[in-house]
N, C-alpha and C positions, 0 to 999 in steps of 0.2 A: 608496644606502642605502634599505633596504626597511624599512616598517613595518608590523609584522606583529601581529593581536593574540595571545596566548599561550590558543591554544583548541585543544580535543581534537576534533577533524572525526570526525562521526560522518556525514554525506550530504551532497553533493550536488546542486544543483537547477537546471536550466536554464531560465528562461524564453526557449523559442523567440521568442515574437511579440516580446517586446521586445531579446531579445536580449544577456540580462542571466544571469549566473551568480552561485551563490550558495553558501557552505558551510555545515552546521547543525550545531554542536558537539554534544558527549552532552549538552549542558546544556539544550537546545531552542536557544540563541542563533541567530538567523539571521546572517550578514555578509556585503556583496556583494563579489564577486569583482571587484576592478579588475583595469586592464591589465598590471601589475606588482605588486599588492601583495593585500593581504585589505582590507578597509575594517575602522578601530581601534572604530565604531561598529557595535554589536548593532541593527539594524532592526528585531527582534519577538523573540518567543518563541513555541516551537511546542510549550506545555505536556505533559508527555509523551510525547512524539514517541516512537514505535516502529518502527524497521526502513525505512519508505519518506515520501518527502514530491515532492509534485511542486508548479510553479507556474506558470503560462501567463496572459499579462497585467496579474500581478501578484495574481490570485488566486491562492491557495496550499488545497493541501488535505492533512491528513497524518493516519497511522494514528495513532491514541493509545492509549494502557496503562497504566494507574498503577500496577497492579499484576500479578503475573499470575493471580491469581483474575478478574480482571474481562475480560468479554467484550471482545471489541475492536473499535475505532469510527471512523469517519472525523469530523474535525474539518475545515470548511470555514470559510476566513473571504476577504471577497471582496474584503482590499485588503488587503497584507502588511504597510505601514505603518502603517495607521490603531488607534492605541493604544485608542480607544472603542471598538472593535466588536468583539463578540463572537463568537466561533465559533461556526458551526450543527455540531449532533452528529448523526451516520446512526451507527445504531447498524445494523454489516453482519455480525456473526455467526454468524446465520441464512441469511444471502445464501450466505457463503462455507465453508461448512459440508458436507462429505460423512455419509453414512450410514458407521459402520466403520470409521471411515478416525479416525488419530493427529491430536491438533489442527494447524491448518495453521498457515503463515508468507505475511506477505506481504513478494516480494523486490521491488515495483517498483506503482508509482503514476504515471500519463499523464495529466496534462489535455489536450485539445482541442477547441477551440470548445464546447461547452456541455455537453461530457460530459467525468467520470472514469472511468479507467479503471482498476481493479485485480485486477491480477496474485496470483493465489494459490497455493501447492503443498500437496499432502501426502501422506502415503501412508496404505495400506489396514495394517489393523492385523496384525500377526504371527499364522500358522496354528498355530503352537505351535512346541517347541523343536525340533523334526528342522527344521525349514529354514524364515527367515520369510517366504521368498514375496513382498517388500513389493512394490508397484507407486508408480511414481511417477506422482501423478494432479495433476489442479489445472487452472485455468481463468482467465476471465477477467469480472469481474461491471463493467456500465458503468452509472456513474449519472447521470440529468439535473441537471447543475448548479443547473439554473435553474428544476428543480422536484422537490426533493427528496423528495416526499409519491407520485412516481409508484413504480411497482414498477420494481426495478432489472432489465436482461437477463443475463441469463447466456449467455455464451457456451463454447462449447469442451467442457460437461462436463456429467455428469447427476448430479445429487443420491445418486442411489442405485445405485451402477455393484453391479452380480450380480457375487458371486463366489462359486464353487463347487470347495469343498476347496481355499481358496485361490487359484483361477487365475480371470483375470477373463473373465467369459464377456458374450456379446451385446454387444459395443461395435465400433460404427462408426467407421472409421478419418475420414469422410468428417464426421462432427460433433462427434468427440471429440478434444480434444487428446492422449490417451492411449491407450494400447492395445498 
């Protein structure tokens, strides 16, 4: 007989180091994953959770959105259980942001040892109605956990990929995720 709480799974979370699974309802609820069952107790909430959440040592870090007029933000808190403490907000934006390009999504959030990692897509905006050309672009922005005031790296992508009549020009297969 399994006891299961009556929650709507909206992600996912593995923490590797400790070696703990976790599911996150649409409601932000966290629950750990036992060896048979869901645990009947909510562990946190991940206020406006959006799309990705990760957690590695029981740090937890996850996209947030209250709405969708509002930019979108990384929320970091640095003990999943601890009801007192507050989340730090990165506010990434601007990190994850192309020139031209349709607002992005992010499908996927990594912690590891003392960086985030997040995964973004999007594409370049439509050439008009004879054909939209889109490209699929997107990258990956990593932040220092453990000092959030540094500038984040970008990997994989350039801010401002050239497109000409549509088709992407100058991009290196060799530094770009795309092309």
């Amino acid at each position: 007989n399994l006891s299961t709480p009556a929650i709507a799974p909206n992600l996912l979370m593995n923490d590797f180091t400790k070696g703990v699974s976790y599911v996150v309802g649409f409601s932000g609820n966290v629950y750990k994953i036992e060896e048979n069952s869901v645990s009947t107790t909510s562990l946190a909430t991940l206020a406006f959770c959006h799309d990705a959440a990760a957690i590695d040592d029981n740090r937890v870090v996850w996209a947030w959105k209250d709405n969708p007029s509002d930019p979108l933000k990384l929320y970091v808190k640095n003990n999943l259980e601890s009801s007192g403490e507050n989340p730090i907000r990165i506010d990434i934006a601007e990190h994850i942001g192309m020139h031209d390009c349709v607002p992005y999504r992010i499908p996927d959030i990594f912690i590891r040892g003392g960086y985030v990692y997040v995964l973004f897509t999007t594409v370049n905006a439509s050439v008009g109605s004879s054909g939209p050309n889109l490209y699929s672009l997107g990258g990956v922005v990593r932040y220092n956990i453990n000092n959030l005031a540094e500038n984040p790296v970008k990997i994989g992508f350039d801010d401002d990929p050239d497109f000409d009549d549509g088709v992407l020009e100058d991009y290196d297969y060799s530094e770009n995720f795309y092309g």
